[in-house]
C-alpha positions in Angstrom: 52.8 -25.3 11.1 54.7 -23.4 8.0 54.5 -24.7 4.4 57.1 -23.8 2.0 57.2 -23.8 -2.0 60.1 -23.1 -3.4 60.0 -21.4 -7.2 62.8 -20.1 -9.4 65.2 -22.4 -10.5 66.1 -23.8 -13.9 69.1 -24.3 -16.2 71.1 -21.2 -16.6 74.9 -20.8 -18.2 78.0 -20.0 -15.7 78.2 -16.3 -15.0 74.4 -16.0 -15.2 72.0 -14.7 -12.3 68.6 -16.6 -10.9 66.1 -15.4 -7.9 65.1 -18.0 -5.9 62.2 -17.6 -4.4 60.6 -19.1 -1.1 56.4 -18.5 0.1 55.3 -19.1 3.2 52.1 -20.0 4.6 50.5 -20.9 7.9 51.7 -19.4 11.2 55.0 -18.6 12.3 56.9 -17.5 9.6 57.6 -13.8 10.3 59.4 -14.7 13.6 61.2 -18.0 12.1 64.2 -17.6 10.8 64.9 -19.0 7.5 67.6 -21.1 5.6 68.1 -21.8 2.0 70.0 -25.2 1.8 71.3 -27.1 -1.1 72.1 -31.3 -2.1 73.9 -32.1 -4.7 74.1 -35.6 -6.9 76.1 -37.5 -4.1 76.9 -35.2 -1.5 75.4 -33.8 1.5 73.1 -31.4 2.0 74.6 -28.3 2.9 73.4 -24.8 4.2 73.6 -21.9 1.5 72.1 -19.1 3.4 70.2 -17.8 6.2 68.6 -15.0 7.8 67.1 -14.3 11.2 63.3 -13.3 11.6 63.7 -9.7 11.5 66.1 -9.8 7.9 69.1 -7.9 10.0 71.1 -10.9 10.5 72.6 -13.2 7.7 74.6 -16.1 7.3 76.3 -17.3 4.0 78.9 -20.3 3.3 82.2 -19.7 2.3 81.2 -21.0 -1.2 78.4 -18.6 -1.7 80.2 -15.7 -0.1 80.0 -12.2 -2.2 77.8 -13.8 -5.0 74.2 -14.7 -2.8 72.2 -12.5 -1.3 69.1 -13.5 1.1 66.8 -11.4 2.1 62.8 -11.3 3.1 60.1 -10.2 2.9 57.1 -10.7 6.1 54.4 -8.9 4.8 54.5 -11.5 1.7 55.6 -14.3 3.6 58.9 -14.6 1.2 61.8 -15.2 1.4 64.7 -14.8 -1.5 68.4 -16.0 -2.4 69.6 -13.8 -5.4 72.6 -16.2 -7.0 75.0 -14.3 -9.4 77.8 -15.2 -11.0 76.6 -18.9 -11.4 79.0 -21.2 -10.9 78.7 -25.3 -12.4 79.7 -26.3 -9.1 76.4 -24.7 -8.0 74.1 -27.0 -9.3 72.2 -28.6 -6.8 68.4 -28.7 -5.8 67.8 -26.0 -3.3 65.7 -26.5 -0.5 64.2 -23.4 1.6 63.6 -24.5 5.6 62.0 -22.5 8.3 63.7 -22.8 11.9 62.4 -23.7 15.4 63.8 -20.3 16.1 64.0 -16.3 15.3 67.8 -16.4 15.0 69.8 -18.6 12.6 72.5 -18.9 14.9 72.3 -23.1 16.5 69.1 -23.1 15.4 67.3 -26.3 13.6 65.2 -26.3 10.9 61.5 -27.6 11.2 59.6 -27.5 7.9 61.0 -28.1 4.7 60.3 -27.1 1.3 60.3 -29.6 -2.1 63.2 -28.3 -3.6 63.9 -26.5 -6.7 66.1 -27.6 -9.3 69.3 -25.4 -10.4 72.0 -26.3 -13.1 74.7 -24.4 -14.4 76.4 -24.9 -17.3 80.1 -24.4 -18.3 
């Protein structure tokens, strides 16, 4: 079992930079994978981000391509997503998840943070 708890979001202007930050806790999450996700006001939630257990392997969308960074850290249980260059179209609440798996590649996720809020404005 792996609790997550999201921190880091708030309301920032386009162009600006936030650290999202993701902690861990029970057993499992230093060989879990892990995925930051994102839902919009009416849309679907859609995958930001991932990286496999070890922090060699990522995985970004198109949309967050060359302005999010993920990375982790095991020996705190944390994972990150650094978000520059802020877009509107970004504002979403983001959601960490830790997978069934060490790899992000087909993997699902099984826990599930609360979700942090993020809004950028124009």
């Amino acid at each position: 079992q792996v609790q997550l708890v999201e921190s880091g979001g708030g309301s920032v202007q386009a162009g600006d930079s936030l650290r999202l930050s993701c902690a861990a806790s029970g057993r499992g999450f230093s060989v879990s994978a892990m995925g930051w996700f994102r839902q919009a006001p009416g849309k679907e939630r859609e995958i930001v981000a991932a990286i496999n257990w070890s922090g060699v392997s990522t995985y970004y969308a198109d949309s967050v391509k060359g302005r999010f960074i993920i990375s982790r850290e095991n020996a705190k249980n944390t994972v990150y997503l650094q978000m520059n260059s802020l877009k509107p179209e970004d504002t979403a609440v983001y959601y960490c998840a830790a997978a069934a798996d060490a790899t992000w590649r087909g993997t699902k996720y099984k826990y599930w943070g609360q979700g942090t809020q993020v809004t950028v404005s124009s």
